[in-house]
N, CA, C and O atoms as a GROMACS GRO file, in nm:
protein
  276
    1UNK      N    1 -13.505  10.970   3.885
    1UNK     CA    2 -13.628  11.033   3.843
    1UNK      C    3 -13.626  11.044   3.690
    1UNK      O    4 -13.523  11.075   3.630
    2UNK      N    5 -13.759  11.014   3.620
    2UNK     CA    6 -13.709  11.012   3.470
    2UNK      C    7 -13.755  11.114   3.396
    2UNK      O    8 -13.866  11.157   3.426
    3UNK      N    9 -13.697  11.162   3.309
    3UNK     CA   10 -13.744  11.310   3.209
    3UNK      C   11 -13.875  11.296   3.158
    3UNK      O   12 -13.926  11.204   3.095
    4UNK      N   13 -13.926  11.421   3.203
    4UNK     CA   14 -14.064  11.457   3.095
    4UNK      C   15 -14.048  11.590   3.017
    4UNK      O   16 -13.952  11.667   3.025
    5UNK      N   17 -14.112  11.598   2.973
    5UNK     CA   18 -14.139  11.710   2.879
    5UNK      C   19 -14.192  11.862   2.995
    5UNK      O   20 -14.196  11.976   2.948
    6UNK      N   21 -14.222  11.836   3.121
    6UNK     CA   22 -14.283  11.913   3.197
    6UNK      C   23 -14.191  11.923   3.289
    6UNK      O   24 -14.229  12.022   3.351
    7UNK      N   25 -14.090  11.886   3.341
    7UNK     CA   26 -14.012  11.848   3.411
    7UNK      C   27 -13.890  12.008   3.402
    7UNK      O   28 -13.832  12.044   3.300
    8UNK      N   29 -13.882  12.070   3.532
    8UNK     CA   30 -13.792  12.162   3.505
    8UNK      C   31 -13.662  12.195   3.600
    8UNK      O   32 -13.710  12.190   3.713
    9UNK      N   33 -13.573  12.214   3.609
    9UNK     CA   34 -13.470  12.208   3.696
    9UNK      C   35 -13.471  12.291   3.816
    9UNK      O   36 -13.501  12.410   3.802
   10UNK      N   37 -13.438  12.241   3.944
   10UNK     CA   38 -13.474  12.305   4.023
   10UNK      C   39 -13.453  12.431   4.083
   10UNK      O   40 -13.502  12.470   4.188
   11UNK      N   41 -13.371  12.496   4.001
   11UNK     CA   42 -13.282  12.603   4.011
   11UNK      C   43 -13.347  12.705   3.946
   11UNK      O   44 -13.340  12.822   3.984
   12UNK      N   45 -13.428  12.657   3.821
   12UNK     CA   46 -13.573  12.741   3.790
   12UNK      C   47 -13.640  12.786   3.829
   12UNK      O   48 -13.717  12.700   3.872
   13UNK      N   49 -13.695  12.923   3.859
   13UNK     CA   50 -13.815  12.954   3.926
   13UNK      C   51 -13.847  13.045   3.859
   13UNK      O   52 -13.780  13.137   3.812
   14UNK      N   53 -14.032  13.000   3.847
   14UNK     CA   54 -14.110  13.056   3.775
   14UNK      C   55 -14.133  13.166   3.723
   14UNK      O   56 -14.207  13.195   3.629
   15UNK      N   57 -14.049  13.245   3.805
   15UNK     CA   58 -14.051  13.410   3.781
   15UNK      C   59 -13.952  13.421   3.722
   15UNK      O   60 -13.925  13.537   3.691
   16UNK      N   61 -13.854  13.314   3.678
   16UNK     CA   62 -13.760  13.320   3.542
   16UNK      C   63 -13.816  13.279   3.411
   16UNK      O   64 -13.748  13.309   3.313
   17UNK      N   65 -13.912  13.224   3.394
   17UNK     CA   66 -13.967  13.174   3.248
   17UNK      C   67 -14.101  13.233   3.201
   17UNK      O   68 -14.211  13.220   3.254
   18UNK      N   69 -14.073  13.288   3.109
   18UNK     CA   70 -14.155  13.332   2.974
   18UNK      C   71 -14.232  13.226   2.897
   18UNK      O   72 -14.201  13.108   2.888
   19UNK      N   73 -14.363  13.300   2.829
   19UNK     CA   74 -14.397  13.221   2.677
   19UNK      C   75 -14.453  13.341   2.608
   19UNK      O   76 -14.509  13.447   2.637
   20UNK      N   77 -14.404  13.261   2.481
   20UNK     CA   78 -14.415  13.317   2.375
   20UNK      C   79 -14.607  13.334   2.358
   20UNK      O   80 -14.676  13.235   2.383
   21UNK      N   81 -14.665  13.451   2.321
   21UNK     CA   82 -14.777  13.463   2.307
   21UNK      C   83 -14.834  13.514   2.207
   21UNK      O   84 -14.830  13.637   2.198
   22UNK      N   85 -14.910  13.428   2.095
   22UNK     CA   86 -14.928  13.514   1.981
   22UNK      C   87 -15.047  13.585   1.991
   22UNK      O   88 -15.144  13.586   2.068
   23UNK      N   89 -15.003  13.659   1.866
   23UNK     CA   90 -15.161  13.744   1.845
   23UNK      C   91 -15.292  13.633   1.773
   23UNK      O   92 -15.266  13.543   1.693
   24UNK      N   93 -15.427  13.665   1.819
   24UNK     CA   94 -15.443  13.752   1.905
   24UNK      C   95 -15.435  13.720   2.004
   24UNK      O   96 -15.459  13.825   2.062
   25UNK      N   97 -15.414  13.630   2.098
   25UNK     CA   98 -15.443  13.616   2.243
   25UNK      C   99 -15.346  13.697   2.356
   25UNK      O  100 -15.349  13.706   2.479
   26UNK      N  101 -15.265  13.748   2.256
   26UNK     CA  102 -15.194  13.826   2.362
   26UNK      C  103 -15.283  13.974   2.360
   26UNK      O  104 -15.250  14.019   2.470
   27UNK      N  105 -15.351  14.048   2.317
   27UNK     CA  106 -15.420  14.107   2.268
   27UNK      C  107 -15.488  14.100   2.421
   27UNK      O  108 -15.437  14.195   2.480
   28UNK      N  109 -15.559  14.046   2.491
   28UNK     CA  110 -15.642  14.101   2.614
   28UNK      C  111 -15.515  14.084   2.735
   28UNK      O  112 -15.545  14.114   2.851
   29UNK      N  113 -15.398  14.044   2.709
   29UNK     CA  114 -15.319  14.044   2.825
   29UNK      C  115 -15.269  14.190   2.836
   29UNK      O  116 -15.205  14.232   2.933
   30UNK      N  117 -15.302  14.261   2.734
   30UNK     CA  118 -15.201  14.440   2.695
   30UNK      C  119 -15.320  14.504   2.807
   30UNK      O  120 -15.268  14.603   2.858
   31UNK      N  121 -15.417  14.489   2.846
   31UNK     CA  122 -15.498  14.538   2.901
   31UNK      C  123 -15.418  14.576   3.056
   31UNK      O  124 -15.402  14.682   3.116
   32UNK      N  125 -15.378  14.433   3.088
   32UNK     CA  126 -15.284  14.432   3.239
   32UNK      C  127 -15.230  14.601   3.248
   32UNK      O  128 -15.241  14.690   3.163
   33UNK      N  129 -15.176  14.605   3.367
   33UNK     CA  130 -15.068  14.751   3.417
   33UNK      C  131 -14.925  14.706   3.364
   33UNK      O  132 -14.843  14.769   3.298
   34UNK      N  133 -14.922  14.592   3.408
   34UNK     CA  134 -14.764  14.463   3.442
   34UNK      C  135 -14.721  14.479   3.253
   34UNK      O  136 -14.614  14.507   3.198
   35UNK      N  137 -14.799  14.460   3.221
   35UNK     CA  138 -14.776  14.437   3.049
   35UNK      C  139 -14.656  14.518   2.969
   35UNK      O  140 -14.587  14.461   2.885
   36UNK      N  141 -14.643  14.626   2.997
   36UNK     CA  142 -14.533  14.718   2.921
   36UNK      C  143 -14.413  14.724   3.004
   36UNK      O  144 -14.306  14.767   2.962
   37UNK      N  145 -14.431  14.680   3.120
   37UNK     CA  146 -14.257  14.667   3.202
   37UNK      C  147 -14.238  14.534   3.214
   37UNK      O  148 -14.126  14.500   3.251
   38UNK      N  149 -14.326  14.439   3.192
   38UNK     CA  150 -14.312  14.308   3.185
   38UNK      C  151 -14.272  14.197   3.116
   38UNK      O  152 -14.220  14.092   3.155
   39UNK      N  153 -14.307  14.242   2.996
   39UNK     CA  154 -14.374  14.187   2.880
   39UNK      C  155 -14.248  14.200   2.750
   39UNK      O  156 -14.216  14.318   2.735
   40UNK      N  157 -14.180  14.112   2.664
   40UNK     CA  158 -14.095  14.153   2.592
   40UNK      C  159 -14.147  14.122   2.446
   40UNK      O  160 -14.195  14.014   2.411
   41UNK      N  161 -14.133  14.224   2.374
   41UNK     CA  162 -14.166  14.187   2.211
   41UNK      C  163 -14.109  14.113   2.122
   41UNK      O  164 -14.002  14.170   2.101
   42UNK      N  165 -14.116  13.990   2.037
   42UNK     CA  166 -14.070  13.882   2.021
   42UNK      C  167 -14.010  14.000   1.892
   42UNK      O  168 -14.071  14.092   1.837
   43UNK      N  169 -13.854  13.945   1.873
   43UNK     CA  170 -13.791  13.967   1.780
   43UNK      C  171 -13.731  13.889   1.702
   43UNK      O  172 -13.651  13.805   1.743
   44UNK      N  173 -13.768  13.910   1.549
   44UNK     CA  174 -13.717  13.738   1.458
   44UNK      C  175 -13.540  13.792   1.416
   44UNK      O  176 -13.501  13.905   1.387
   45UNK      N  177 -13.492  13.712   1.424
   45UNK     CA  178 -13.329  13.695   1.366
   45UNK      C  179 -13.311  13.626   1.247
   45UNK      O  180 -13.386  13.531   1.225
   46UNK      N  181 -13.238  13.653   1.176
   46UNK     CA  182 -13.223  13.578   1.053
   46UNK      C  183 -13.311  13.492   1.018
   46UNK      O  184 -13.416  13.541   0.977
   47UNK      N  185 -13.304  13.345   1.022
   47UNK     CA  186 -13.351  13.217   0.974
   47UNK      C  187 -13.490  13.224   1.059
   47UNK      O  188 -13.569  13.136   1.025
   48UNK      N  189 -13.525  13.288   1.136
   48UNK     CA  190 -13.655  13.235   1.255
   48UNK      C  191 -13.752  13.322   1.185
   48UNK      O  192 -13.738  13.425   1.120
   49UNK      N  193 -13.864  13.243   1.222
   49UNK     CA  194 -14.039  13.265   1.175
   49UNK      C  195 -14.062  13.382   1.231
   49UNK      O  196 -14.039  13.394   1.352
   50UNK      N  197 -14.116  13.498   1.153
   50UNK     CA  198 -14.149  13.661   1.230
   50UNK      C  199 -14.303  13.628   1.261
   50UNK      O  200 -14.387  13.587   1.179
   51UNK      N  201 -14.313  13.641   1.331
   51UNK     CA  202 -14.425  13.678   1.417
   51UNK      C  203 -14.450  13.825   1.453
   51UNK      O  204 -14.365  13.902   1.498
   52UNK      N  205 -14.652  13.872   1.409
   52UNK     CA  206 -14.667  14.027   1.441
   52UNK      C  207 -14.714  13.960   1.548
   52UNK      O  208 -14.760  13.849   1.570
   53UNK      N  209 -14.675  14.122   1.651
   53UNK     CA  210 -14.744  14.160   1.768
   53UNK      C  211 -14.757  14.019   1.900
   53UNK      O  212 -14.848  14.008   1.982
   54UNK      N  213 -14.619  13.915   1.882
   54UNK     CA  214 -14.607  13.794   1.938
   54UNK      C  215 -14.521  13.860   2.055
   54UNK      O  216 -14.431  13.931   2.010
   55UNK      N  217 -14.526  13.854   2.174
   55UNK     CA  218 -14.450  13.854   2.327
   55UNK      C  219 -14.463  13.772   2.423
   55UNK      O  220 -14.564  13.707   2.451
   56UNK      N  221 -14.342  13.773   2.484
   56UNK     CA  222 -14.296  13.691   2.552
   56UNK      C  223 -14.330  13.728   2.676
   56UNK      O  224 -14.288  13.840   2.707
   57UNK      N  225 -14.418  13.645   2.791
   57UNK     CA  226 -14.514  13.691   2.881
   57UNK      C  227 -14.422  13.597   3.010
   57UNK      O  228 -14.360  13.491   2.998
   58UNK      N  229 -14.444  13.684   3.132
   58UNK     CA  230 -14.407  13.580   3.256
   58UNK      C  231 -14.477  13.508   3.285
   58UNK      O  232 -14.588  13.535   3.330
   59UNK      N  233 -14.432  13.391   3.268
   59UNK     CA  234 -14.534  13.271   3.303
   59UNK      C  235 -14.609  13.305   3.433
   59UNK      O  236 -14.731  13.301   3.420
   60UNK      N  237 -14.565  13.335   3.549
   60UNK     CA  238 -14.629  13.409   3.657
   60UNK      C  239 -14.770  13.520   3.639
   60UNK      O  240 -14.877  13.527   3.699
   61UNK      N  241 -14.723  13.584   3.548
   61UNK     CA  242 -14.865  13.657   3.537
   61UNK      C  243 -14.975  13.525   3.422
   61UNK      O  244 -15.097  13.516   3.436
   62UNK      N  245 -14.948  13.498   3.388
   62UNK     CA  246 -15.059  13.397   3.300
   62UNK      C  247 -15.106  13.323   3.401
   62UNK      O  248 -15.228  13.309   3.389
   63UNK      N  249 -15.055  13.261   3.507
   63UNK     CA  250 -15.110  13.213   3.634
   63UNK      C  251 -15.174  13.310   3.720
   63UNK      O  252 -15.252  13.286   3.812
   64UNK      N  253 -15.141  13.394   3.688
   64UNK     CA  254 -15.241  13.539   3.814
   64UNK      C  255 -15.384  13.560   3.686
   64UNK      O  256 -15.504  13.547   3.712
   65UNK      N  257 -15.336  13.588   3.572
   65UNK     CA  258 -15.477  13.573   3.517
   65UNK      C  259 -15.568  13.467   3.488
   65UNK      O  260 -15.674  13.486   3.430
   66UNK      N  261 -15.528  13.354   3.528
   66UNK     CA  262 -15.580  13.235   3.478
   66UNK      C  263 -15.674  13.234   3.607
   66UNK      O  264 -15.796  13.222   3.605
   67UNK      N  265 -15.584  13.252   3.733
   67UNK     CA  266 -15.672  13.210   3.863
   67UNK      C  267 -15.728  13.362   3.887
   67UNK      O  268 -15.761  13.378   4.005
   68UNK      N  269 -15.752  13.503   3.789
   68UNK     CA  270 -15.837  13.539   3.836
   68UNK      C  271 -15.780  13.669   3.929
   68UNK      O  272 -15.853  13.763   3.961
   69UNK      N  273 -15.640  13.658   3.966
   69UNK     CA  274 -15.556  13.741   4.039
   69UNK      C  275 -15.584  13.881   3.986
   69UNK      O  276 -15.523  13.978   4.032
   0.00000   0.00000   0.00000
């Protein structure tokens, strides 16, 4: 089977992976309940790009809001 860019191991499951969400669009996801026990605030380390008000969202809920859940 050959690598894509979309392609994820099967040992993955969805309710393990995050994205990063900047402002503003993370901005109507704070609305959710799920959001403050869910939801992690992106923190910059040394050399990495700071980002305000950027979190790291369960990919699972972006699929519950997308379809509307």
């Amino acid at each position: 089977m050959p690598n894509t860019q979309y392609q994820f191991s099967s040992a993955t499951s969805v309710d393990e992976l995050y994205v990063l969400i900047k402002w503003p669009f993370v901005q109507d996801l704070m609305n959710y309940d799920w959001f403050r026990t869910e939801c992690l605030l992106y923190q910059a380390f040394e050399e990495q790009e700071h980002l305000d008000s950027a979190y790291f969202v369960p990919l699972k809920r972006l699929y519950e809001v997308k379809d509307g859940s």
